[in-house]
C-alpha positions in Angstrom: 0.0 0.0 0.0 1.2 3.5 -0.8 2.4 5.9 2.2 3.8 9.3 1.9 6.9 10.5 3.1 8.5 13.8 3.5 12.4 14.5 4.2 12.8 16.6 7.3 15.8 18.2 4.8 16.6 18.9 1.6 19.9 17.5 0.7 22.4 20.2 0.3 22.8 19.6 -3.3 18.8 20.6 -3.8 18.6 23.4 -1.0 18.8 26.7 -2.9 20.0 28.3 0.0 23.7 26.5 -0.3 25.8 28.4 -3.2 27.6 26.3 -5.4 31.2 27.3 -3.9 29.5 25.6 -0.4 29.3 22.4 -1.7 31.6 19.6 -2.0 32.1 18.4 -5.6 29.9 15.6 -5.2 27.4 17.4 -4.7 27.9 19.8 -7.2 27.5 17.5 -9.7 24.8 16.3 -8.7 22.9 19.9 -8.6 24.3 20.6 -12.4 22.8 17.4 -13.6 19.5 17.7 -12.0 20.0 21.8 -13.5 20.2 20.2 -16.9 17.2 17.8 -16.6 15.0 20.5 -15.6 14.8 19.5 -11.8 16.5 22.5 -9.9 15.4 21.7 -6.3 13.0 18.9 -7.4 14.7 16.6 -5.4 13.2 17.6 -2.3 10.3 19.2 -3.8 8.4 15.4 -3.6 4.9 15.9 -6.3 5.1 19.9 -7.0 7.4 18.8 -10.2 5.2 15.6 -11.2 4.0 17.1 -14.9 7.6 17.4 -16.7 8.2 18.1 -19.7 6.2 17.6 -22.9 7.4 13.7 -25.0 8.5 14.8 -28.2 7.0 13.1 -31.2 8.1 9.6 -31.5 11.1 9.4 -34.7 10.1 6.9 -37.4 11.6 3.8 -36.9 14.3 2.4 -38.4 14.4 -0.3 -41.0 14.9 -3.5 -38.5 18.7 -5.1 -38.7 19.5 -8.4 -41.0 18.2 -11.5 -39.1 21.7 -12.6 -40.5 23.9 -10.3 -38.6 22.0 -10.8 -34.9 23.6 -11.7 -31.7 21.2 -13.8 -29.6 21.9 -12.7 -25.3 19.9 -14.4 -22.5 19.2 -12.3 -19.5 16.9 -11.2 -16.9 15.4 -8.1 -16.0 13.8 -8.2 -12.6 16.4 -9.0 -10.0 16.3 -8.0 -6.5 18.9 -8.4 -4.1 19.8 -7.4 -0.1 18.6 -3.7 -1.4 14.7 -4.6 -1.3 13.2 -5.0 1.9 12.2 -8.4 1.1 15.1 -9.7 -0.7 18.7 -10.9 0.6 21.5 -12.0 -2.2 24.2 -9.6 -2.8 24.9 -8.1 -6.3 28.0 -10.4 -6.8 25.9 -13.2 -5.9 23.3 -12.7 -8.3 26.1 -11.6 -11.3 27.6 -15.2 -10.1 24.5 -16.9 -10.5 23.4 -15.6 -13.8 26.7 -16.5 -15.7 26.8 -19.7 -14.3 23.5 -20.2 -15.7 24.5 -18.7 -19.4 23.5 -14.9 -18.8 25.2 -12.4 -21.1 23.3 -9.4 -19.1 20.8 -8.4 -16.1 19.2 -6.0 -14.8 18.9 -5.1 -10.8 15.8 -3.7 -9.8 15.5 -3.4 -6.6 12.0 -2.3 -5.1 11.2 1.6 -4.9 10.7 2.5 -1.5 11.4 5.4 1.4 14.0 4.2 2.5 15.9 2.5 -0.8 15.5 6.4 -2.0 16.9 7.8 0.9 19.4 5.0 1.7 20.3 2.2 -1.1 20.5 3.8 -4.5 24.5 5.1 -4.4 25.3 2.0 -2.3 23.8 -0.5 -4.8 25.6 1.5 -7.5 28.9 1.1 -5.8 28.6 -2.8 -5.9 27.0 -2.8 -9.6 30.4 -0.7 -10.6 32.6 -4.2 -8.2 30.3 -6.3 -10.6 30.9 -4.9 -13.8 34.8 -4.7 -13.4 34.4 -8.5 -11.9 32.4 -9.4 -14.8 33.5 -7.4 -17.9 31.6 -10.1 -20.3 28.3 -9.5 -18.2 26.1 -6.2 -19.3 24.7 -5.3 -15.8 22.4 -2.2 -15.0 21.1 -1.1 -12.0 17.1 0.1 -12.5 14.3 0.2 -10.3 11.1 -2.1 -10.0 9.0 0.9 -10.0 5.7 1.2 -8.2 3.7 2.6 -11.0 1.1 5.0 -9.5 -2.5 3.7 -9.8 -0.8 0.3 -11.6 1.3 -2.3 -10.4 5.0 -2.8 -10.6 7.5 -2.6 -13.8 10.9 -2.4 -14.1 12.6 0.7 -15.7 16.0 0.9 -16.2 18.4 3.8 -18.5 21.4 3.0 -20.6 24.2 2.5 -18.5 27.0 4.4 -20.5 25.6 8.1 -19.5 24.4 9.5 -16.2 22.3 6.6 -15.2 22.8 6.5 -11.6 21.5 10.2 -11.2 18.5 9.8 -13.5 17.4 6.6 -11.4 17.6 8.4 -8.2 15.7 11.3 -9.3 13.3 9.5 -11.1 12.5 7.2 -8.3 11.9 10.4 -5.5 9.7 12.1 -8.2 7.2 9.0 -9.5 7.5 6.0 -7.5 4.2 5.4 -5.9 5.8 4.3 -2.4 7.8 6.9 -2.2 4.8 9.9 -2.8 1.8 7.7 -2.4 0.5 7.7 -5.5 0.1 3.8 -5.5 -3.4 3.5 -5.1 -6.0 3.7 -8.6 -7.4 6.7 -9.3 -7.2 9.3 -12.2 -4.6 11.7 -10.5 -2.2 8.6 -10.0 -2.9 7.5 -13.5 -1.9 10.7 -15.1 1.1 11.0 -12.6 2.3 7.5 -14.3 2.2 8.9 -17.9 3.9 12.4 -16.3 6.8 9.7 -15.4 6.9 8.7 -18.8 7.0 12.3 -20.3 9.4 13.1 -18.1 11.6 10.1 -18.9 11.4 10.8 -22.4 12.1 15.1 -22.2 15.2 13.5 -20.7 16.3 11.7 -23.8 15.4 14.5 -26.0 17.3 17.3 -23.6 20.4 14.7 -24.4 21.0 14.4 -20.2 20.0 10.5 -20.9 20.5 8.3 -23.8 17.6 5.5 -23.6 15.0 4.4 -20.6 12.8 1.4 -21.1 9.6 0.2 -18.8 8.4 -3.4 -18.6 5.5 -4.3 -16.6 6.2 -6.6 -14.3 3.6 -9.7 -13.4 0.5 -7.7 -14.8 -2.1 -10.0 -14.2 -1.1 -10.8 -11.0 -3.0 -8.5 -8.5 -5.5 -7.1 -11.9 -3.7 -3.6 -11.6 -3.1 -2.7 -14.3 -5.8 -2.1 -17.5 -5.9 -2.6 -20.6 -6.0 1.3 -21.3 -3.1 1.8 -18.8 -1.5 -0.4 -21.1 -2.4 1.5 -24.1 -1.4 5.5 -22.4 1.8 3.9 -21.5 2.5 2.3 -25.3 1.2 5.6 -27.1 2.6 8.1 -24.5 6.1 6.7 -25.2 6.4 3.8 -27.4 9.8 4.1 -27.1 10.1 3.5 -23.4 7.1 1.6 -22.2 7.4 -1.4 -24.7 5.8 -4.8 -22.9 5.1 -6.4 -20.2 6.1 -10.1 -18.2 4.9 -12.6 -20.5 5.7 -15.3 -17.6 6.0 -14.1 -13.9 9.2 -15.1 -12.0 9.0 -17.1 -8.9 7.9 -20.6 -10.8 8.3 -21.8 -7.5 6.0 -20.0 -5.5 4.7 -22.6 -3.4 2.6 -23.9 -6.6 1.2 -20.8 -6.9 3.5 -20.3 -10.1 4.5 -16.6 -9.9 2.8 -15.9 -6.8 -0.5 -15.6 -8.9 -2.9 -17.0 -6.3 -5.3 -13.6 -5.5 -8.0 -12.6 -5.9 -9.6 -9.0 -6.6 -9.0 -6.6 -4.6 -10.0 -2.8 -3.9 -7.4 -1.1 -6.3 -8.2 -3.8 -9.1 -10.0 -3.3 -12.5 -13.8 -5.0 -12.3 -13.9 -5.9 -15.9 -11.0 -8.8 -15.5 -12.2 -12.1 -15.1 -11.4 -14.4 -12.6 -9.2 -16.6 -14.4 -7.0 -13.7 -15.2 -5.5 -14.2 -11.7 -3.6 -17.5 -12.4 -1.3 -18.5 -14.6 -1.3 -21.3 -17.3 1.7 -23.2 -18.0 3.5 -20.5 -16.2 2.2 -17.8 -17.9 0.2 -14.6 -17.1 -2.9 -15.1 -18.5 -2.8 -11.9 -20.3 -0.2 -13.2 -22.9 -1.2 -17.2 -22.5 -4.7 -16.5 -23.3 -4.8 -16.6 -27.5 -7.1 -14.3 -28.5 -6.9 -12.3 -25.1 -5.0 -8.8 -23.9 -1.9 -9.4 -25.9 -3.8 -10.2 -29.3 -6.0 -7.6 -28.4 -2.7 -5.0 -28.6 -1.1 -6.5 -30.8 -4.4 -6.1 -33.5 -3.8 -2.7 -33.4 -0.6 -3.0 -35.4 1.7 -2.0 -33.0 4.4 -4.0 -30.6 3.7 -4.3 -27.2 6.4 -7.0 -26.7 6.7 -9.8 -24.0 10.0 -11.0 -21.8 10.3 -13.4 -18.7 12.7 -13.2 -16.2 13.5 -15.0 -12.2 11.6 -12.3 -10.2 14.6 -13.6 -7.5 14.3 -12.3 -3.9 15.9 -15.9 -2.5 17.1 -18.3 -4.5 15.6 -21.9 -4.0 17.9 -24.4 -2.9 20.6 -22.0 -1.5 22.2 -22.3 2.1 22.3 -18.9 2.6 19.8 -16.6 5.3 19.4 -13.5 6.1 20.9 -12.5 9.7 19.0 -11.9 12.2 18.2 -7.7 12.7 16.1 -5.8 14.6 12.4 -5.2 13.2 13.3 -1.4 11.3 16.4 -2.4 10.6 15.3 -1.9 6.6 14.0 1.1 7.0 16.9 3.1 9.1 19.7 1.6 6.3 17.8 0.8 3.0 19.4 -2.7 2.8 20.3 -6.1 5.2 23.6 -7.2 5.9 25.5 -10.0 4.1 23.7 -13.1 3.8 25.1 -16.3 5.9 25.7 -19.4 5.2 23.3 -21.7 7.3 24.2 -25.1 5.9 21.3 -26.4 5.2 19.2 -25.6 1.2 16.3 -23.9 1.8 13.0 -23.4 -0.1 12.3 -20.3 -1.2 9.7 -19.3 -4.0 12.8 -18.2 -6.8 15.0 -19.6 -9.5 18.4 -18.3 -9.8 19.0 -15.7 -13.1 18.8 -17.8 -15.7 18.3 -21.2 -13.9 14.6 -21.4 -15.0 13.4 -18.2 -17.4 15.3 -16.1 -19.7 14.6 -13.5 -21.6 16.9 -14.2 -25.0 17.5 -10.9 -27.4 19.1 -10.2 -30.5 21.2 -7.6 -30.7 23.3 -5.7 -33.7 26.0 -5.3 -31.2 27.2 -6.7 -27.4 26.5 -3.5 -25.5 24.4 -2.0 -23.5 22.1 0.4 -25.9 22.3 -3.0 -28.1 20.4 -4.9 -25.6 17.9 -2.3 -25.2 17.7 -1.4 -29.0 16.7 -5.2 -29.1 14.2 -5.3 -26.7 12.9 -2.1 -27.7 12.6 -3.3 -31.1 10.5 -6.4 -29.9 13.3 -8.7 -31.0 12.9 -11.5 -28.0 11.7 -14.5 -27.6 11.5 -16.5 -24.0 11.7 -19.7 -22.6 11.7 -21.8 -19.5 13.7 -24.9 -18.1 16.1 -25.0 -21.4 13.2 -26.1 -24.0 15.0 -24.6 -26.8 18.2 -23.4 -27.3 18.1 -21.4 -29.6 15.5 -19.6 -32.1 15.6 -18.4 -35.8 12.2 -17.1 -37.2 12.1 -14.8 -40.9 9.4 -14.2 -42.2 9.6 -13.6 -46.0 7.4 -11.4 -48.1 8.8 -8.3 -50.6 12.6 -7.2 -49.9 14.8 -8.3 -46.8 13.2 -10.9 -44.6 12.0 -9.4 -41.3 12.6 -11.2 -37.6 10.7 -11.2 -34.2 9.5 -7.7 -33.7 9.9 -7.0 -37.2 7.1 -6.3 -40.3 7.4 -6.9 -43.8 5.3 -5.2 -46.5 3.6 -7.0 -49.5 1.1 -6.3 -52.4 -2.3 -7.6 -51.6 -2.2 -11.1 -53.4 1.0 -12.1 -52.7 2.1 -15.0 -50.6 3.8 -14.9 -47.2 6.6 -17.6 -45.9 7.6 -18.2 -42.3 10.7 -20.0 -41.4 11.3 -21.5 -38.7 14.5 -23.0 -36.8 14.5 -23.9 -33.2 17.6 -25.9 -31.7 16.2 -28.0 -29.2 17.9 -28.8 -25.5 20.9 -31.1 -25.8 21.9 -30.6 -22.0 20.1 -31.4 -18.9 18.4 -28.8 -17.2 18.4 -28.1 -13.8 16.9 -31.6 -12.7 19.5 -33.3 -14.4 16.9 -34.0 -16.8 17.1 -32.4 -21.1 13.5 -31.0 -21.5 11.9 -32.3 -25.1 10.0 -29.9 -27.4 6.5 -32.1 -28.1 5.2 -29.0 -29.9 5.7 -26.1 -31.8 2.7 -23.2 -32.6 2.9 -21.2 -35.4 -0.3 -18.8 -34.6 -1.7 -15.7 -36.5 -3.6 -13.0 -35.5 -5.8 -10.2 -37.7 -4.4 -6.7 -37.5 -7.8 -4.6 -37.7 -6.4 -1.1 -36.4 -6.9 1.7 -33.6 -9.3 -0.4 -30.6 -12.3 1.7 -30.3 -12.9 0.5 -26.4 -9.4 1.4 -25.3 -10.7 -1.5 -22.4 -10.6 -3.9 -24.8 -8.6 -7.1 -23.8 -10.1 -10.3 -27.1 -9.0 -10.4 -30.4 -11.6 -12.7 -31.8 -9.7 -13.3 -35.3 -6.3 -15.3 -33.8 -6.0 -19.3 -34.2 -3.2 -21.7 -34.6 -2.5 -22.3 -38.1 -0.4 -25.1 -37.6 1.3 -27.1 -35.1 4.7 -28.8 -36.0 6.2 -31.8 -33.8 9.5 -32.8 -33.9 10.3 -36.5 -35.5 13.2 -38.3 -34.4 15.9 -36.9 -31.6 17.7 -34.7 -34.1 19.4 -31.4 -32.3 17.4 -29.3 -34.9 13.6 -28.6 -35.7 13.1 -26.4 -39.5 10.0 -26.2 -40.8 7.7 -23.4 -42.8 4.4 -22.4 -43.5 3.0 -20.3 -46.6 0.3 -17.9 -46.3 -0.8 -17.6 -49.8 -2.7 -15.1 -51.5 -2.3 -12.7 -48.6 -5.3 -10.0 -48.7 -5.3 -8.4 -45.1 -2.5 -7.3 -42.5 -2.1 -10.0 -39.8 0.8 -11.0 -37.3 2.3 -14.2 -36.6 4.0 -15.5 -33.6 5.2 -18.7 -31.8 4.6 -20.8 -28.9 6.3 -24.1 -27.9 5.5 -26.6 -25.1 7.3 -29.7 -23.7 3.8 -31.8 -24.3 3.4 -32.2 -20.5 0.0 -30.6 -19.3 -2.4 -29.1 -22.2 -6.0 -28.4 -23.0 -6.2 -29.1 -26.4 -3.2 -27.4 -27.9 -3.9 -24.6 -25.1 -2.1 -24.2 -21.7 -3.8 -25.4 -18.7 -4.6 -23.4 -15.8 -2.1 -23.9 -13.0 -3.4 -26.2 -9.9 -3.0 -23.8 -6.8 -1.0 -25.7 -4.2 0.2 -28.5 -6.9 2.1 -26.4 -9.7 4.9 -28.5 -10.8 6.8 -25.7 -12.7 9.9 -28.2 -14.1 7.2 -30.7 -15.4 5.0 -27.8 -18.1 7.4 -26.0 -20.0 7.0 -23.6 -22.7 8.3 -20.9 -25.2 7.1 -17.8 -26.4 8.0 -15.5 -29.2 7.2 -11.7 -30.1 5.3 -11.4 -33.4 6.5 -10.2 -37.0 3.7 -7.8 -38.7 2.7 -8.7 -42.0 1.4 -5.1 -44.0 -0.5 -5.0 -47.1 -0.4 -2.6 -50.0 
């Protein structure tokens, strides 16, 4: 629930009153960054600076880069560690973790919260710099799992090469719902969430950032968030608020997969139904559902792409424990001490980074605006357990084929070809056991334009076109499909599943209390958009 808070002082780097010559260089720096973004004293100032400024017209978008010349990077964005209040693993420990499982980069995003502003933000920074020179091959960032007022939560996170550390402190004591109690729904809080987004993206255009993304996290979860939130967010800055959680972390969650065992509450949206609590096969129901929410947005002919990630507070099966501290401990130091080892593995309701979910991108280039540029561009696909490892989809109509998150344009009449090439698991997973691909989806949806209800969550035109299933124990599956005679815009996208648990060829609802997260497995991929001339 959403409390205010008010700091008794302003820092001295935000109180007028101290000239620049008073101040040590620090925090001079500090006050002529926040000068350039526009915030002269709005780090103390809490809500008075919520509005921002303006979000420049979107730029055209590039042409999308060769399938050919791609780099595919697992990672995870949504990583908490001793920083949250209810979290415990150290930075190194999760940056150990994650390459050990086959990251190439993470994000930590620690929860927004009093006394993470007040406390944590510079501390956690100093062990994400110890990380990075550790780990030069891992692209780490520090972001924030962001309390979106009148939503949920969602991870935000800015490139890492230029003033990030600044821009995530300020952004988190200006819009985090926590931290100026904004959490709870209403239209105020709702606009204050799109401000955040303005303000985010008057930063890129003033040149004091270089890129900021938003993913929501575990949407369906709590019912939050709304379809039309959704939709604000996607048009108010389409090149920051890009997707959501396809699949929830903690698979573990005491077989509630993803902790997605509630029921409505009094800040959630009436019109969801009841089913949209739960997962299925590990998925939000939003993006599991075919024909739901995700269709739904994705009919309009724009991306609103999908990721997974671990969602890791404590890692199940570790020995280690948080000490014992007093009761406020969190909230007088914005973090816990070192956790210890207890000698004993102990359940908890999360998979290591990487262990379970991954979030796999292709990139033009290793780096950090690469990653971004890839995920802003829709180009990801995610899996869990190790079902496949590794994904090639093109889709071929007029001129250079296009990839996930991609579009190609054809004259009406003119046939449509989908390739597809997934290298299935050669390597035991984490039970020791290699995962099998049983099926694989190749599913199509109609694109029919602007949604009149912006509350619109069904897309009654999507079905599977056809399902493939692997023959033999060969490492590799390649198979197409021709559209022919193409007359209307329409997307394609893909989902696989080890065979395990399934309603027809659909996901089944997760048992609450029985979830068995290793034994229904599945893959998703972001769609390729089909446009007709």
């Amino acid at each position: 629930m959403g409390h205010h808070h008010e700091h008794d002082h302003a820092e001295p780097y935000a109180d007028a009153t101290v000239p620049d010559a008073e101040l040590p260089p620090g925090e001079l720096a500090r006050r002529r960054f926040l000068q350039r973004l526009g915030l002269v004293g709005a780090a103390a100032a809490g809500s008075g600076l919520l509005a921002g400024p303006a979000a420049a017209a979107p730029k055209p978008s590039p042409p999308g880069p060769d399938p050919r010349a791609l780099h595919w990077l697992a990672g995870d964005h949504h990583v908490h560690t001793q920083y949250s209040y209810d979290a415990m693993h150290t930075v190194a420990q999760q940056v150990a973790a994650g390459r050990r499982h086959g990251l190439d980069w993470m994000v930590i995003t620690d929860h927004g919260h009093v006394a993470h502003e007040k406390f944590a933000v510079e501390t956690t920074y100093a062990d994400v710099l110890k990380a990075r020179a550790a780990n030069p091959s891992m692209l780490l960032w520090q972001g924030l799992e962001w309390n979106v007022p009148s939503g949920e939560h969602a991870t935000v996170f800015f490139d890492a090469t230029k003033n990030e550390i600044a821009a995530l402190h300020a952004f988190e004591k200006l819009f985090d719902g926590n931290v100026n109690g904004t959490n709870h729904t209403s239209d105020a809080n709702e606009a204050t969430a799109l401000a955040a987004l303005r303000w985010m993206s008057g930063q890129i255009d003033r040149g004091a950032i270089d890129s900021a993304l938003m993913i929501a996290n575990h949407p369906g979860r709590n019912g939050r968030y709304t379809p039309h939130e959704f939709r604000n967010y996607r048009d108010t800055a389409p090149h920051i608020a890009v997707g959501m959680e396809g699949s929830p972390g903690a698979q573990n969650d005491g077989g509630h997969r993803g902790g997605y065992g509630n029921a409505p509450g009094g800040d959630s949206w009436t019109g969801w139904p009841s089913e949209s609590y739960r997962t299925f096969g590990g998925f939000d129901w939003m993006t599991a559902k075919l024909g739901g929410l995700w269709d739904a947005l994705l009919a309009e002919g724009k991306g609103w792409w999908i990721t997974s990630n671990s969602d890791i507070h404590q890692a199940n099966g570790s020995r280690l424990v948080r000490p014992d501290t007093p009761g406020d401990w969190y909230d007088t130091h914005g973090g816990y001490p070192d956790p210890v080892d207890s000698g004993t593995p102990q359940e908890h309701a999360d998979f290591w980074p990487g262990e379970f979910s991954r979030t796999v991108v292709g990139t033009a280039s290793r780096s950090f605006r690469g990653v971004m540029d890839a995920i802003r561009g829709g180009r990801v696909w995610v899996g869990m357990g190790g079902l496949v490892s590794a994904l090639d989809v093109r889709v071929h109509g007029g001129g250079r084929p296009a990839t996930l998150g991609g579009r190609v344009r054809v004259r009406r009449g003119d046939d449509v070809t989908v390739q597809i090439t997934a290298h299935l698991a050669t390597a035991p997973n984490t039970t020791g056991r290699i995962p099998r691909l049983a099926r694989l989806d190749l599913i199509r949806g109609a694109v029919t334009g602007p949604a009149a209800d912006r509350d619109g969550f069904t897309n009654p035109d999507v079905s599977v076109v056809e399902s493939f299933t692997p023959r033999g124990r060969g490492p590799v599956l390649h198979v197409e499909h021709r559209f022919r005679n193409v007359r209307d815009p329409f997307y394609v996208r893909l989902r696989g599943t080890d065979g395990h648990r399934s309603n027809g060829l659909e996901p089944m609802m997760d048992v609450q209390g029985a979830a068995a997260p290793w034994d229904d497995l599945w893959f998703y991929a972001n769609p390729i958009f089909v446009d007709v001339v």
